[in-house]
DRENPANU-569193 format. One record per residue: residue number from 1; residue in one letter; x, y, z of N, C-alpha, C in turn. Coordinates in nm, 4 decimals, m for minus. Layout:
@titi->NUM, romar->a, n.px->X, n.py->Y, n.pz->Z, ca.px->X, ca.py->Y, ca.pz->Z, c.px->X, c.py->Y, c.pz->Z;
...
END
This chain:
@titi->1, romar->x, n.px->0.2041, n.py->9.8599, n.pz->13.7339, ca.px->0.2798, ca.py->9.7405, ca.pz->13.7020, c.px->0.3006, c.py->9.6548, c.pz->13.8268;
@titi->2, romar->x, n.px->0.3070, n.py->9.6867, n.pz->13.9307, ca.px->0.3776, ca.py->9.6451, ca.pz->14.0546, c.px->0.2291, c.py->9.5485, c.pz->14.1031;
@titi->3, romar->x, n.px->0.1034, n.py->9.5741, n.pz->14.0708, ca.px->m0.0062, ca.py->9.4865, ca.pz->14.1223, c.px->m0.0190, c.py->9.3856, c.pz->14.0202;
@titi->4, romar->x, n.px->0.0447, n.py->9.4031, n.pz->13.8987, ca.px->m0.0025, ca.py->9.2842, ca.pz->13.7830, c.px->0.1318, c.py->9.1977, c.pz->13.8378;
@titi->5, romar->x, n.px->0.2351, n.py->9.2454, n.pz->13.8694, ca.px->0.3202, ca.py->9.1141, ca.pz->13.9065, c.px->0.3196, c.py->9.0781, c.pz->14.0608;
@titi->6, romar->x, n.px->0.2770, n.py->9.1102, n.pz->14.1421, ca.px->0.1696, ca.py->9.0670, ca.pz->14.2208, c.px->0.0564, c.py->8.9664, c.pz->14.2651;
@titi->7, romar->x, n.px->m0.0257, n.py->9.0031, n.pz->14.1136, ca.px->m0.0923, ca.py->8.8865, ca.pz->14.1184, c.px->m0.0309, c.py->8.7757, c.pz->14.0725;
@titi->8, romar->x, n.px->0.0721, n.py->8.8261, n.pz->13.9563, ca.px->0.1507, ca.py->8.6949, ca.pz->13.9006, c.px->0.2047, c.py->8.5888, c.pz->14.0057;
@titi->9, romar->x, n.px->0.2638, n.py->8.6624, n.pz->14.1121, ca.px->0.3218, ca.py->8.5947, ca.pz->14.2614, c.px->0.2350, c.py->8.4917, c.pz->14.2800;
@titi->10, romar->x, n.px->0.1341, n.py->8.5720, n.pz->14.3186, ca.px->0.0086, ca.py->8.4727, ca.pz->14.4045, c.px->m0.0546, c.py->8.3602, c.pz->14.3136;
@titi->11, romar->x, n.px->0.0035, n.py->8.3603, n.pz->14.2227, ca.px->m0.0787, ca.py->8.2953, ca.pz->14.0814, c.px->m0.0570, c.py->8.1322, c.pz->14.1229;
@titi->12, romar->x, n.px->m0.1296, n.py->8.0622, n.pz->14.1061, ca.px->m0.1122, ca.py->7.9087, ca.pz->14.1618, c.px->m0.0130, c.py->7.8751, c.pz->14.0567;
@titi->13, romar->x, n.px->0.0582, n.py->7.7643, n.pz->14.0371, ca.px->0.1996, ca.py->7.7734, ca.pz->13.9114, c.px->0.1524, c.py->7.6378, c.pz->13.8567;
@titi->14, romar->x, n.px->m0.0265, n.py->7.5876, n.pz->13.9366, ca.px->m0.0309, ca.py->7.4688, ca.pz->13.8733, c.px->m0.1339, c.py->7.4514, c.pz->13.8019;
@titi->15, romar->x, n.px->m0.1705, n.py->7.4395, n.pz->13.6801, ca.px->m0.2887, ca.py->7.4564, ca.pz->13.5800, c.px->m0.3978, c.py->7.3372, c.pz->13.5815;
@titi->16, romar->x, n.px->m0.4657, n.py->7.3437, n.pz->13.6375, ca.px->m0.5794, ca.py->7.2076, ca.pz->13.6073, c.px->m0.6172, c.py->7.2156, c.pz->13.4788;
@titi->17, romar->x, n.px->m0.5719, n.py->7.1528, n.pz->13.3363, ca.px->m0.6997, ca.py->7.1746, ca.pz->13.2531, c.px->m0.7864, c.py->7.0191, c.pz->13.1797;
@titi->18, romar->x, n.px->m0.8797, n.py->7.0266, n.pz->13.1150, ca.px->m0.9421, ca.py->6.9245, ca.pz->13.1270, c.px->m0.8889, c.py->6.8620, c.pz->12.9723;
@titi->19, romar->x, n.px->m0.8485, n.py->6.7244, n.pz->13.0164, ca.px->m0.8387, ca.py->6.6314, ca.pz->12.8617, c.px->m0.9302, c.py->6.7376, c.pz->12.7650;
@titi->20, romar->x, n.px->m1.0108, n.py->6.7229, n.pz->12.7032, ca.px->m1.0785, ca.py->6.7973, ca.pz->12.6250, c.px->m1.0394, c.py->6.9431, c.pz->12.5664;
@titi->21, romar->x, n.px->m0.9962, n.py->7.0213, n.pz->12.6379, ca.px->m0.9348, ca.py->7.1707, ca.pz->12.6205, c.px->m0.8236, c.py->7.1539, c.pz->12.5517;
@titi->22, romar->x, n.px->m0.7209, n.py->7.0317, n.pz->12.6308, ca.px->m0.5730, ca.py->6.9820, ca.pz->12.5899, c.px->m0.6463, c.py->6.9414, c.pz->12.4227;
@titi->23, romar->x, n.px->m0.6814, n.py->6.8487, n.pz->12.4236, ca.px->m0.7055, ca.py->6.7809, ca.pz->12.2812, c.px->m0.7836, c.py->6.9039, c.pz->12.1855;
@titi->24, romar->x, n.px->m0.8734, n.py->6.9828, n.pz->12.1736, ca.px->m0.8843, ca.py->7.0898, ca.pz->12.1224, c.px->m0.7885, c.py->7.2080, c.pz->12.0549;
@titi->25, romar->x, n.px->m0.7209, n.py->7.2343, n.pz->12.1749, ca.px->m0.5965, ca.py->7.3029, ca.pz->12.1746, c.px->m0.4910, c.py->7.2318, c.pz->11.9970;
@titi->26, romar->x, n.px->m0.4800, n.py->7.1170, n.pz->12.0496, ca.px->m0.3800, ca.py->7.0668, ca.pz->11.9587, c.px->m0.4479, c.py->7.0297, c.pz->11.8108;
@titi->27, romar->x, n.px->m0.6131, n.py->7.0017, n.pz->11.8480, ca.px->m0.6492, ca.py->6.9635, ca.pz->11.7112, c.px->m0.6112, c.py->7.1204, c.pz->11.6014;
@titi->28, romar->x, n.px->m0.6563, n.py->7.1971, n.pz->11.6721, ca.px->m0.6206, ca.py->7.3366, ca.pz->11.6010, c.px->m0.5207, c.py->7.3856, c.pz->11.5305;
@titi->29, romar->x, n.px->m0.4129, n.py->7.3434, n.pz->11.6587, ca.px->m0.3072, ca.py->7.3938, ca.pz->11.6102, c.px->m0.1772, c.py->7.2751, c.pz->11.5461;
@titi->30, romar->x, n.px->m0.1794, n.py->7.1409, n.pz->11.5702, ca.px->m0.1557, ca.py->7.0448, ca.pz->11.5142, c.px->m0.2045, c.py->6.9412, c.pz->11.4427;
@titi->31, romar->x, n.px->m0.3742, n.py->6.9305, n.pz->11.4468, ca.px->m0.4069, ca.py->6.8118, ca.pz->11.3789, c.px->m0.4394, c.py->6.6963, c.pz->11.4274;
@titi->32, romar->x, n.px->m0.4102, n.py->6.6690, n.pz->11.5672, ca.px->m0.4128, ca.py->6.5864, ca.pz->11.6298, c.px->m0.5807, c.py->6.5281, c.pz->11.6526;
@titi->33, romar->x, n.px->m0.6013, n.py->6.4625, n.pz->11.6607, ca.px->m0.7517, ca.py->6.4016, ca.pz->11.7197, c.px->m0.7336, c.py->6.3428, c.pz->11.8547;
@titi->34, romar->x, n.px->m0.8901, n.py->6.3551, n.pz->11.9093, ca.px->m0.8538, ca.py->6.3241, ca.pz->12.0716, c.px->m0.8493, c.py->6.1633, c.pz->12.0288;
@titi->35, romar->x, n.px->m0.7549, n.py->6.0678, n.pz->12.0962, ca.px->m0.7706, ca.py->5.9070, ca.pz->12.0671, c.px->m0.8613, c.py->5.8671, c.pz->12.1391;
@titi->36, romar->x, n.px->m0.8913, n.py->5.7278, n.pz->12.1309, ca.px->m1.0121, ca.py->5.6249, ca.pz->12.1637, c.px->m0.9555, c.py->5.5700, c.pz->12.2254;
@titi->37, romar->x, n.px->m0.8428, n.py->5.4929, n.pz->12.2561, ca.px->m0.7741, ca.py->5.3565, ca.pz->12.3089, c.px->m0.6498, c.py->5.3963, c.pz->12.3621;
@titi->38, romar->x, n.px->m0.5923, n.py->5.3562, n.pz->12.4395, ca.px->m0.4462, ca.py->5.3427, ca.pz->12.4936, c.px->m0.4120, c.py->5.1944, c.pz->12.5452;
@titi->39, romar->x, n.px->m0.2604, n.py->5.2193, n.pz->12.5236, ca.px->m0.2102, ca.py->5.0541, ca.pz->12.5371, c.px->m0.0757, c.py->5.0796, c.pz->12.5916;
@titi->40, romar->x, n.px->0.0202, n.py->4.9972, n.pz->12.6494, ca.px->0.1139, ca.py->4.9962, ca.pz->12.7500, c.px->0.1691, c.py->4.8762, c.pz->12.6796;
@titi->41, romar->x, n.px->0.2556, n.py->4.9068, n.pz->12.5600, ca.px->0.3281, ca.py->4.8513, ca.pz->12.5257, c.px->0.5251, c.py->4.8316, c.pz->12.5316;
@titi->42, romar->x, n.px->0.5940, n.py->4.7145, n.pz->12.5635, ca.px->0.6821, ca.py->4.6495, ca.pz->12.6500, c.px->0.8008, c.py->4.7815, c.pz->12.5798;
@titi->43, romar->x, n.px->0.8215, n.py->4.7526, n.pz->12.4328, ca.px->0.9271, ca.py->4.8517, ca.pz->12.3504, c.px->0.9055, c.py->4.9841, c.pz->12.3759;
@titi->44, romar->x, n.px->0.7841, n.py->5.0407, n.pz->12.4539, ca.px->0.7892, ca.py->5.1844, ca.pz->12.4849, c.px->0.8985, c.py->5.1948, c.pz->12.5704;
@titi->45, romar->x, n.px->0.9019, n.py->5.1285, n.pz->12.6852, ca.px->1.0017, ca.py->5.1458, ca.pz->12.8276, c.px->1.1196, c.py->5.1285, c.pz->12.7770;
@titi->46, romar->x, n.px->1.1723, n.py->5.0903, n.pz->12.6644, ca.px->1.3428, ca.py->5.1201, ca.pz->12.6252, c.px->1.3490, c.py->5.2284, c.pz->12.5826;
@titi->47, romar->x, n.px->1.5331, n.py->5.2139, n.pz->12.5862, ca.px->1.6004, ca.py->5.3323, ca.pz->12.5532, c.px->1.6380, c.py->5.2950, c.pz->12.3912;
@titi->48, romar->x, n.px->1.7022, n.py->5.3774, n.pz->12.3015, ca.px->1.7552, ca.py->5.3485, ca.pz->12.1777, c.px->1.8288, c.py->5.2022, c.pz->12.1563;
@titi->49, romar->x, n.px->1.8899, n.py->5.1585, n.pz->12.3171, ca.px->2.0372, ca.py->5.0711, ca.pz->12.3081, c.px->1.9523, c.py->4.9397, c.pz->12.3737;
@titi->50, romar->x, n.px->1.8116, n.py->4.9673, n.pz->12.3783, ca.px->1.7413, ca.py->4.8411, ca.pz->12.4431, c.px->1.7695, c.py->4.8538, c.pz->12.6052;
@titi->51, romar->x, n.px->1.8107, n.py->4.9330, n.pz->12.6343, ca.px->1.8280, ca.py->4.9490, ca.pz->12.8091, c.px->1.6699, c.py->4.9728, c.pz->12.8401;
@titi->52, romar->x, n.px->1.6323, n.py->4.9360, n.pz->12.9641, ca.px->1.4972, ca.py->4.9883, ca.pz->13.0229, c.px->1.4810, c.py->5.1477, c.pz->13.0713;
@titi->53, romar->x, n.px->1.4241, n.py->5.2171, n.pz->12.9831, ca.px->1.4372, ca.py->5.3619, ca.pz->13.0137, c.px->1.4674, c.py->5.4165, c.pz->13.1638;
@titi->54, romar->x, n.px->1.5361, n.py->5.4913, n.pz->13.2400, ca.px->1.5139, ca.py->5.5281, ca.pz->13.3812, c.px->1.3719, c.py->5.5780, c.pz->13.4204;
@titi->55, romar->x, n.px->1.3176, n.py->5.7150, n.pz->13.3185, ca.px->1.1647, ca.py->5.7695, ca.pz->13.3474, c.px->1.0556, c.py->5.6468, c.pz->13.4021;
@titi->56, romar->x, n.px->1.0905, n.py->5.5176, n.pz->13.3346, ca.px->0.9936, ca.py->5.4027, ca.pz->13.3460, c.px->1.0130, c.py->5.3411, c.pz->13.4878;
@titi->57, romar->x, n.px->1.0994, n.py->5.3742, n.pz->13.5980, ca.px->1.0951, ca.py->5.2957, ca.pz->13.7086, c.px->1.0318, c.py->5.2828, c.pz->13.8326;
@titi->58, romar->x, n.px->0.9390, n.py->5.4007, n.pz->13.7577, ca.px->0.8167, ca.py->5.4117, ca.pz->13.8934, c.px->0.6927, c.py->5.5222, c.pz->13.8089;
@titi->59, romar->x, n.px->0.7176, n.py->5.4757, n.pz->13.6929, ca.px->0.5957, ca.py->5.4757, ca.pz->13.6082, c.px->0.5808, c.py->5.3726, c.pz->13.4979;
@titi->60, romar->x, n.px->0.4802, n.py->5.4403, n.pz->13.4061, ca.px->0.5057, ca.py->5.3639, ca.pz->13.2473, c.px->0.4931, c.py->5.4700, c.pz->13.1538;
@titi->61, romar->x, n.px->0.5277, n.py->5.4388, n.pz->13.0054, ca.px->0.4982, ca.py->5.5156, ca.pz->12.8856, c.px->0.3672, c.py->5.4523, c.pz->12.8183;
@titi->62, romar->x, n.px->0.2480, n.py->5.5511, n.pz->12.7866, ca.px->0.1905, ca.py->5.5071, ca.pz->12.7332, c.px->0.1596, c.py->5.5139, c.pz->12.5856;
@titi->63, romar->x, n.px->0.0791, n.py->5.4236, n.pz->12.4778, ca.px->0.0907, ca.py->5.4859, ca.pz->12.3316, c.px->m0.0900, c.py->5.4711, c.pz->12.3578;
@titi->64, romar->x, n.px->m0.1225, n.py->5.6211, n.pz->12.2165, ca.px->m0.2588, ca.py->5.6244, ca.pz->12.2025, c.px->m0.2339, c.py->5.5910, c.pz->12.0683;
@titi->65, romar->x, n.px->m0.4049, n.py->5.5065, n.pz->12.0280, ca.px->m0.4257, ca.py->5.4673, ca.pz->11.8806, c.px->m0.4262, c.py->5.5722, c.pz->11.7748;
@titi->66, romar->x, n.px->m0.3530, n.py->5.6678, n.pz->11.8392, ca.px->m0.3206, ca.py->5.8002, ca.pz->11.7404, c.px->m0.1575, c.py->5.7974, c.pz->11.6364;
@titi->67, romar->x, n.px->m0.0760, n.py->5.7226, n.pz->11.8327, ca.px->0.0979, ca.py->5.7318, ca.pz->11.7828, c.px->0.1292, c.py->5.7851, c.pz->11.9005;
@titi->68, romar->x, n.px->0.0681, n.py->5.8969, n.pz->11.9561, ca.px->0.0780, ca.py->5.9937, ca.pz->12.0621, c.px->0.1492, c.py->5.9191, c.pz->12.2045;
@titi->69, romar->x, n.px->0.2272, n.py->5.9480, n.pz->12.2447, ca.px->0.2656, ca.py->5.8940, ca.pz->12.4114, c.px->0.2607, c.py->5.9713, c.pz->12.4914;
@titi->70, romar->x, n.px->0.2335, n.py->5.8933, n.pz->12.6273, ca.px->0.2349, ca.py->5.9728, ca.pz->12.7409, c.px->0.3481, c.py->5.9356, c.pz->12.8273;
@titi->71, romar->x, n.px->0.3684, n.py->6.0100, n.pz->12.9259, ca.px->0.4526, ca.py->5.9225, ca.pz->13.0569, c.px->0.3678, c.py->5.9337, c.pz->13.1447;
@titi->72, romar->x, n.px->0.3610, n.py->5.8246, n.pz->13.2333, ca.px->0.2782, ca.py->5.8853, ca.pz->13.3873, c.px->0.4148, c.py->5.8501, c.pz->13.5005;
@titi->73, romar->x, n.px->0.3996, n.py->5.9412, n.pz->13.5733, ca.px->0.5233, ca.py->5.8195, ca.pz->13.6804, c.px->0.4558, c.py->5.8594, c.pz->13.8157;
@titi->74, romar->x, n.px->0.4455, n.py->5.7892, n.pz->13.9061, ca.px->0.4504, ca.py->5.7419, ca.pz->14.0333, c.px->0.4836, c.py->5.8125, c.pz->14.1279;
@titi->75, romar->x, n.px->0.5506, n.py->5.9329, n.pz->14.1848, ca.px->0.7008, ca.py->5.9674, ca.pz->14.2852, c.px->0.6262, c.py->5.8763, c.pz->14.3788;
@titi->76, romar->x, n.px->0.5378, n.py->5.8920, n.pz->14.4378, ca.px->0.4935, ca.py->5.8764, ca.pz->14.5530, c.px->0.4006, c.py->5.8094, c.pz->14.5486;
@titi->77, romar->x, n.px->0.3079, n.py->5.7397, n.pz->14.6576, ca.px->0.1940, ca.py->5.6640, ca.pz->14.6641, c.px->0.0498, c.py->5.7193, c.pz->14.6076;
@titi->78, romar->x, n.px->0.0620, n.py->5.9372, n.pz->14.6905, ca.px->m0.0668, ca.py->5.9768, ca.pz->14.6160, c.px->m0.0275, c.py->6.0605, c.pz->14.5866;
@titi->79, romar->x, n.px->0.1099, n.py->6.0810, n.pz->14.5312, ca.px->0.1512, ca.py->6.2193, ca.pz->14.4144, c.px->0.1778, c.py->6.1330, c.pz->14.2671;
@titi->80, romar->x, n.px->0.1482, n.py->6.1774, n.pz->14.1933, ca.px->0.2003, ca.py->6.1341, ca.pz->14.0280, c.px->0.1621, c.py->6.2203, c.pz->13.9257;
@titi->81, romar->x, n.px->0.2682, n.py->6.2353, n.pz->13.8232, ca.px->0.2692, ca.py->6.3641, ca.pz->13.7166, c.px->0.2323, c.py->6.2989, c.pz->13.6085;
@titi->82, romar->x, n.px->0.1676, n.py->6.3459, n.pz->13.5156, ca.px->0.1432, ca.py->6.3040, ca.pz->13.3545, c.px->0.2380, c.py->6.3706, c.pz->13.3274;
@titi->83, romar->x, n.px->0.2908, n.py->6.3258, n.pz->13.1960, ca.px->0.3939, ca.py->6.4226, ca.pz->13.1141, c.px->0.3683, c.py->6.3540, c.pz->12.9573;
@titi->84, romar->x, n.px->0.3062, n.py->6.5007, n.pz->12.8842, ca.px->0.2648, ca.py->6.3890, ca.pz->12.7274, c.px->0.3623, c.py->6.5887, c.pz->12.6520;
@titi->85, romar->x, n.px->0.3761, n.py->6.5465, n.pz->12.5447, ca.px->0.4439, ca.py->6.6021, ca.pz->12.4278, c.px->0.4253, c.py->6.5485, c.pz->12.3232;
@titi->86, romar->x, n.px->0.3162, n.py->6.6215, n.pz->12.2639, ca.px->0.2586, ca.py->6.5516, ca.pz->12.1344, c.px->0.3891, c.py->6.5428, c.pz->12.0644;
@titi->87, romar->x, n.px->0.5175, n.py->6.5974, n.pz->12.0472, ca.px->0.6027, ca.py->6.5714, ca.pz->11.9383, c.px->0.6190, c.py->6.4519, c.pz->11.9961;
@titi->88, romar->x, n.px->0.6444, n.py->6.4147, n.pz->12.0232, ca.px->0.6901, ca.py->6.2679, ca.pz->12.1066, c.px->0.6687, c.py->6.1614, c.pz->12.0686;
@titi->89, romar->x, n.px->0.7957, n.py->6.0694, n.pz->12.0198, ca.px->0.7605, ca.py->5.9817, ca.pz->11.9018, c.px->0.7749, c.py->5.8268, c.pz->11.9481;
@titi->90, romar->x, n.px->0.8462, n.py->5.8445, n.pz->12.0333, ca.px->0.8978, ca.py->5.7149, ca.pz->12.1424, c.px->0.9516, c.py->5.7677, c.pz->12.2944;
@titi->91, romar->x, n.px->0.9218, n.py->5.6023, n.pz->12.3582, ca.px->0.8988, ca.py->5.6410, ca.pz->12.5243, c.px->1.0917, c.py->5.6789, c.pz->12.5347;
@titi->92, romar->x, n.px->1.1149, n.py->5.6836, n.pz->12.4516, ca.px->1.3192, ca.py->5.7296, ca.pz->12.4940, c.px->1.3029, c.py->5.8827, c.pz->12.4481;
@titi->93, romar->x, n.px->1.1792, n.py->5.9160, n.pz->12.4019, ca.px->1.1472, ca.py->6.0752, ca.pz->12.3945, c.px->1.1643, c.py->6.1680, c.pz->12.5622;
@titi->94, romar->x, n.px->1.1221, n.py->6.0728, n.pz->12.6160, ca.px->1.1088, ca.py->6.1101, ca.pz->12.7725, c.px->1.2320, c.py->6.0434, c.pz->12.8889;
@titi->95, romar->x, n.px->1.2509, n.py->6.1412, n.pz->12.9962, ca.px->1.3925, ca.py->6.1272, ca.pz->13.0148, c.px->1.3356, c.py->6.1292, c.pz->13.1673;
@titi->96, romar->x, n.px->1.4162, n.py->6.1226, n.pz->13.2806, ca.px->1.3961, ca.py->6.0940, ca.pz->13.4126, c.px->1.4574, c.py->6.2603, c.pz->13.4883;
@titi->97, romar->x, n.px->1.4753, n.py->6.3194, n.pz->13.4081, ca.px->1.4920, ca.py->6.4717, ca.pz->13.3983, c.px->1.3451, c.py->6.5323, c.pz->13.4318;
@titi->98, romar->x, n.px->1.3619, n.py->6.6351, n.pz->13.5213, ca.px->1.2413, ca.py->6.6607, ca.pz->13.5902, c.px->1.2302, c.py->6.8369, c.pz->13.4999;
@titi->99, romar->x, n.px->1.1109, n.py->6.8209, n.pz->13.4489, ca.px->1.0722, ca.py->6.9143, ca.pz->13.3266, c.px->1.0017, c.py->7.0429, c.pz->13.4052;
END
């Protein structure tokens, strides 16, 4: 036991996987199709109350011609995180809370 959590240690904690695997994954098990188009529309970046979301201030929310959103944000000049959750129904789905 003591070498399998071991390797777990050494285990990189950060997963590269490729669009394709992601969209597979979900067609399976949700239904989802990989989309064609994305668009950066203004009503994603609010909140319920029409405030400009916080997550949006050094990124954007994006929508796919599916429904599907993403977040991308910014921290830094050459660091930036995707963050998508297929449940995710609007950009006030996503919070400035670090996941």
């Amino acid at each position: 036991m003591g070498d399998y959590w071991q390797q777990v240690k050494l285990r990189d904690p950060y997963i590269f996987r490729k669009a394709e695997d992601v969209f597979n994954d979900l067609n399976n098990s949700t239904g989802l199709k990989q989309p064609t188009k994305i668009s950066c529309q203004d009503g994603d970046q609010l909140l319920f109350d029409g405030k400009t979301n916080p997550a949006t201030s050094h990124g954007r929310i994006f929508r796919f011609n599916d429904g599907a959103i993403l977040l991308i944000q910014f921290m830094r000049p050459r660091v930036w995180r995707i963050r998508f959750n297929p449940k995710a129904n609007a950009g006030s789905d996503y919070s400035d809370f670090n996941s």
